[in-house]
N, C-alpha and C positions, 0 to 999 in steps of 0.2 A: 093231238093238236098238230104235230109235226106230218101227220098223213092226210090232215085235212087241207092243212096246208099248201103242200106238194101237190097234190089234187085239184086243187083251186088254182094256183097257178098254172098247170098245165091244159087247165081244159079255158083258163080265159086267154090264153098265147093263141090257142089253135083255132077258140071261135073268132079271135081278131084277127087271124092271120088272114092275106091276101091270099086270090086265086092261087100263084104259083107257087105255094108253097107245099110241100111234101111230105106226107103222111103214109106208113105202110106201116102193117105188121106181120108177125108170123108167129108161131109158138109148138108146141109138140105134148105129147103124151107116154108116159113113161111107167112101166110095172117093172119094178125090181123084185127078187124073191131072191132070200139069203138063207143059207141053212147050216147051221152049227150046233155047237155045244157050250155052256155060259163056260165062262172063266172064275166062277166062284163055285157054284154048286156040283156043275159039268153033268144041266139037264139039255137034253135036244132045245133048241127051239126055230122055230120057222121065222121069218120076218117079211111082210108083204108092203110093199109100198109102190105107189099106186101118186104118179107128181104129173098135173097138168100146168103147164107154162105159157103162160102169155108173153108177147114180146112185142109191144109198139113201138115207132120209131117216128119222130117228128122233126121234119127240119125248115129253118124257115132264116134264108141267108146266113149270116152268120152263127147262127142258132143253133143246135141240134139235142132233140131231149131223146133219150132211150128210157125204155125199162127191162126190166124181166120178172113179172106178176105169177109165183106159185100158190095152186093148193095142193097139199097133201092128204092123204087118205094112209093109215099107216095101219094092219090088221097082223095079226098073227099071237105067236105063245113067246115070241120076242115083246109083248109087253109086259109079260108077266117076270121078264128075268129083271136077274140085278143090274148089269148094265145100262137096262133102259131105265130104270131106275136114279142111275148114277147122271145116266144124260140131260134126264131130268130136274136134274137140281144143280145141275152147271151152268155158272153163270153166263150168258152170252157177251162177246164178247166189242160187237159194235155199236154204235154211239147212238143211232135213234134207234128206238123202241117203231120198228116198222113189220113185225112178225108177231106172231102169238097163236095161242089154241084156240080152235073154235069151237070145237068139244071136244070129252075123254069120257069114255067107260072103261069096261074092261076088255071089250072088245073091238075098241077101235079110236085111233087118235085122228081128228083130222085137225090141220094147222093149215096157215098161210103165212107167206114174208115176200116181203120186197128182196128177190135175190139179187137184182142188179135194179140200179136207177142211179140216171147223172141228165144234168143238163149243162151241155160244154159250149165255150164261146172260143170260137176263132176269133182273134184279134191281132192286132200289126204286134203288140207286147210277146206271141204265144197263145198257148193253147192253153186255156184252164175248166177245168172239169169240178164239180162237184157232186157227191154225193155217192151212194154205194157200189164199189167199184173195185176189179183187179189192181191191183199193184204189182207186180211181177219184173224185180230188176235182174231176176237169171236166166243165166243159159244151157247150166248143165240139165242132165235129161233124166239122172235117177235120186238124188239129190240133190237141192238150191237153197245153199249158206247164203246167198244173197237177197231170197225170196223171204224178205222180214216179216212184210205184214201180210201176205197169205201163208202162212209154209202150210204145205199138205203134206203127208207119210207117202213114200212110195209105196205102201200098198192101201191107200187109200182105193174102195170100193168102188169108185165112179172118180177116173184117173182127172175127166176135164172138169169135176168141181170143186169150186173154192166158194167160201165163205163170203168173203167179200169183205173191202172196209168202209167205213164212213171217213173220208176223207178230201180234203182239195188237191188236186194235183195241177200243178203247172208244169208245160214244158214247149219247148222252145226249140228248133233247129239252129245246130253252129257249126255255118259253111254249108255244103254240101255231102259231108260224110260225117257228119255229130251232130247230138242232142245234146242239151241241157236240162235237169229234170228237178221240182222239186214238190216232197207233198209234207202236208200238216196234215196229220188223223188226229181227232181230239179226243178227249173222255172226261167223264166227269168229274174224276179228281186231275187235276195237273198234272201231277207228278205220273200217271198215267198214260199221257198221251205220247205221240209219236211225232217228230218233226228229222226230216234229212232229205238230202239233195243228190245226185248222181249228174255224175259227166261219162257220156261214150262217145268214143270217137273211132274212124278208120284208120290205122296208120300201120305202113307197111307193111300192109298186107293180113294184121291183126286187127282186131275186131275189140277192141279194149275199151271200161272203164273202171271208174274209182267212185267209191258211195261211200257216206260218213252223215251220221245222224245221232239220235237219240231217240229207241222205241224203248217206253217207259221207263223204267228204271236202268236201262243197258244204253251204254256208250257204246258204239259198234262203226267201226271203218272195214272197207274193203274194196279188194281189187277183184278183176275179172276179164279173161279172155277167150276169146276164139278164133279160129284159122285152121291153116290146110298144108302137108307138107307133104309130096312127093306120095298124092293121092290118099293119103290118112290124115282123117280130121281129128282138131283140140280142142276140149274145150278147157278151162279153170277156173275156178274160183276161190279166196280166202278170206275171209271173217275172222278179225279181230274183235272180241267183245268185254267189257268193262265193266256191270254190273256193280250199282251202288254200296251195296254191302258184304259184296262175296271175289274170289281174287278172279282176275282177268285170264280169257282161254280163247284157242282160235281152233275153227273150223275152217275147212278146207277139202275141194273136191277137184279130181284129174281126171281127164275122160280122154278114151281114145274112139274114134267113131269110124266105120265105113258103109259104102252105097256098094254094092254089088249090082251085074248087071244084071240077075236075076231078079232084080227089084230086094232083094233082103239088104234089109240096115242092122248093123250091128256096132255097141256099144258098150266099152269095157270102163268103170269106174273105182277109182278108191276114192276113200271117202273117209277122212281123218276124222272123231267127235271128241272136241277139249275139254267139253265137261259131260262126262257118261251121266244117267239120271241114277238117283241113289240108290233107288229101288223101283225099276219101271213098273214091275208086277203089282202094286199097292195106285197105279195110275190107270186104272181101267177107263173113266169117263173120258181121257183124252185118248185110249188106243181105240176105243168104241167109237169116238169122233171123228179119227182119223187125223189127229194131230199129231205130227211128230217129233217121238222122243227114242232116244239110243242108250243101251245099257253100257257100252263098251264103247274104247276106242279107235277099232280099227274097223273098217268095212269094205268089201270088194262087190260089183255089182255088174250084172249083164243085162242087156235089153237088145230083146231083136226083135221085130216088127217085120211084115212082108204084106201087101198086097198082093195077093197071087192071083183073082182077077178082080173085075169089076164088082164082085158080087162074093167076095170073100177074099176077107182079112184077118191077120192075128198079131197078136202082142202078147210078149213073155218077159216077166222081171225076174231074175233070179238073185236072190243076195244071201252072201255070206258073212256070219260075223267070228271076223279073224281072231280073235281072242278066246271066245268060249264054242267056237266051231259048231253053232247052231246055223241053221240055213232058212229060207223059203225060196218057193217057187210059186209063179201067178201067175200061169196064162189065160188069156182070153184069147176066145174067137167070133167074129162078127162077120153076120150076112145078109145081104141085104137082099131082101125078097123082090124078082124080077114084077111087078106089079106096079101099076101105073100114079100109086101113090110111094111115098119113101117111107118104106118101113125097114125096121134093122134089127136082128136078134142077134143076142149074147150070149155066150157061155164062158165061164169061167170056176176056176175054182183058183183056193191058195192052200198049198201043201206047205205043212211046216214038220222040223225035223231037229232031232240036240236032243241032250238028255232034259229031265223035267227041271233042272234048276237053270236052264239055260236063256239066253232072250227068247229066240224062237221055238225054243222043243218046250214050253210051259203053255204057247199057245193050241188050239183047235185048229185044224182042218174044214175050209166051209167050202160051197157052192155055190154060185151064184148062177141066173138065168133074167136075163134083161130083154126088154120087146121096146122099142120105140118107135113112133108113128111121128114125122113132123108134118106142119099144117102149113 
């Protein structure tokens, strides 16, 4: 109903709309292949996936509708394991039902979702958006205790996607150097939903704000900074969280960052976690998904990035976990093939390392190999 809907609406805006109004899209093509080992059985498996994305854009004065329209094509010995198994039967976590299977065998899943759509109104009040959308109130770079209602793992497999929420966001400019921001995501049960607000502003030369809400059952305040001192940049963040029936814990990350003029950025992170998870290893559908969760409480984290030319790039996350002295490492490298259309190939893998009871020395060693074509 909710997709006939949205549909209906947008295509009767666009047949009413006047000459001057603004239509464009774009979208890409994308084969991922991943290759490991399960985390239950620890048989090989291959994983191919195969996501084409549409992307329209409508604007019409104060108006503006986006989307981003996936199908997926999902093959390999990655359906046969437990994990995909486990993914399966995890509940989704946003509010329309705008995704689903189009069919399953054994050898092949294809799906489709609404991975972004909103239709946003400028108006003299602010800016308000509705509908499947980032959220993203941080700033640090290898962990965001601030980042509520996307959080991703830093070793999420595809670092620029996020899930998305169903949510209204409202925000507002205050002055010329601040926002005001606030959004409602709902869900079916009340006591489920999400509602808070954030204020950022410029001042003296930091880059601060303060956020305080309630995402489902967790009370959650926080601050946040960034800035530059005698050529070394800061960033930080802390989360305070209060949870209805369990005792209150704060997260917290410090970053130290530099630009060299060899074009290399590099960035050193701790990363304090209040509440370790009981037992991460028994949480496989969320490490599969790429949600994050932390067994221990301390972490220290590097990230260096270089464009070294036009046509080759790379990114490396390294993290340590200061307690049980497990590690990983994730590079990728991306290049972009000199050809008249934009294509970009990938490579990566994640090295892990600790003894077998450790966070990271329990996990597998994979590969990855990414091709992308945008249109």
């Amino acid at each position: 109903m909710v997709k006939r809907t949205c549909t209906a609406i947008a295509v009767s805006l666009m047949l009413a709309s006047p000459a001057g109004a603004d239509f464009s899209h774009s979208g890409s093509l994308k084969n991922l292949t991943v290759g490991s080992r399960s985390l239950v059985d620890d048989d090989p498996y291959v994983s191919n996936l195969t996501r084409l994305r549409l992307e329209p854009r409508y604007r019409q004065g104060d108006w503006t509708l986006e989307a981003a329209y996936d199908v997926e094509l999902v093959t390999g010995s990655f359906l046969d394991s437990p994990e995909f198994a486990l993914l399966k039967d995890a509940p989704d976590p946003r509010y329309w039902d705008l995704q689903g299977e189009l069919t399953e065998s054994g050898d092949l899943v294809a799906r489709h979702q609404l991975y972004r759509g909103t239709v946003q109104w400028r108006s003299p009040a602010g800016d308000w958006r509705l509908g499947r959308q980032q959220v993203n109130w941080s700033t640090a770079l290898i962990w965001n205790p601030m980042d509520i209602l996307n959080p991703v793992s830093p070793l999420q497999l595809e670092p620029d996607e996020r899930i998305g929420v169903d949510a209204l966001l409202w925000d507002t400019p205050w002055g010329a150097l601040g926002r005001i921001s606030a959004v409602h995501a709902p869900q079916h049960e009340d006591d489920e939903a999400s509602t808070a607000a954030r204020v950022k502003r410029f001042v003296a030369g930091v880059d601060a704000s303060v956020m305080a809400g309630t995402f489902a059952d967790v009370t959650k305040a926080g601050i946040g900074g960034s800035g530059s001192l005698a050529g070394t940049g800061w960033r930080m963040e802390a989360v305070w969280s209060e949870p209805d029936e369990e005792a209150s814990y704060w997260q917290a990350v410090a970053d130290l960052n530099w630009s060299f003029r060899n074009g290399v950025n590099l960035a050193l992170e701790y990363f304090y976690n209040g509440r370790p998870a009981p037992d991460p290893g028994l949480s496989l559908s969320r490490l599969a998904a790429g949600e994050p969760q932390y067994a221990d409480r301390h972490y220290t984290g590097l990230l260096v990035w270089q464009d070294i030319n036009p046509f080759w790039q790379y990114r490396v996350v390294a993290i340590r976990n200061a307690d049980d002295h497990s590690w990983v490492v994730y590079p990728r490298s991306t290049w972009t093939l000199p050809v008249p259309i934009e294509v970009y190939l990938t490579a990566g893998v994640q090295l892990f390392g600790g003894n077998d009871n450790s966070e990271y020395g329990a996990l597998n060693n994979l590969g990855l190999l990414e091709a992308q074509w945008f249109f």
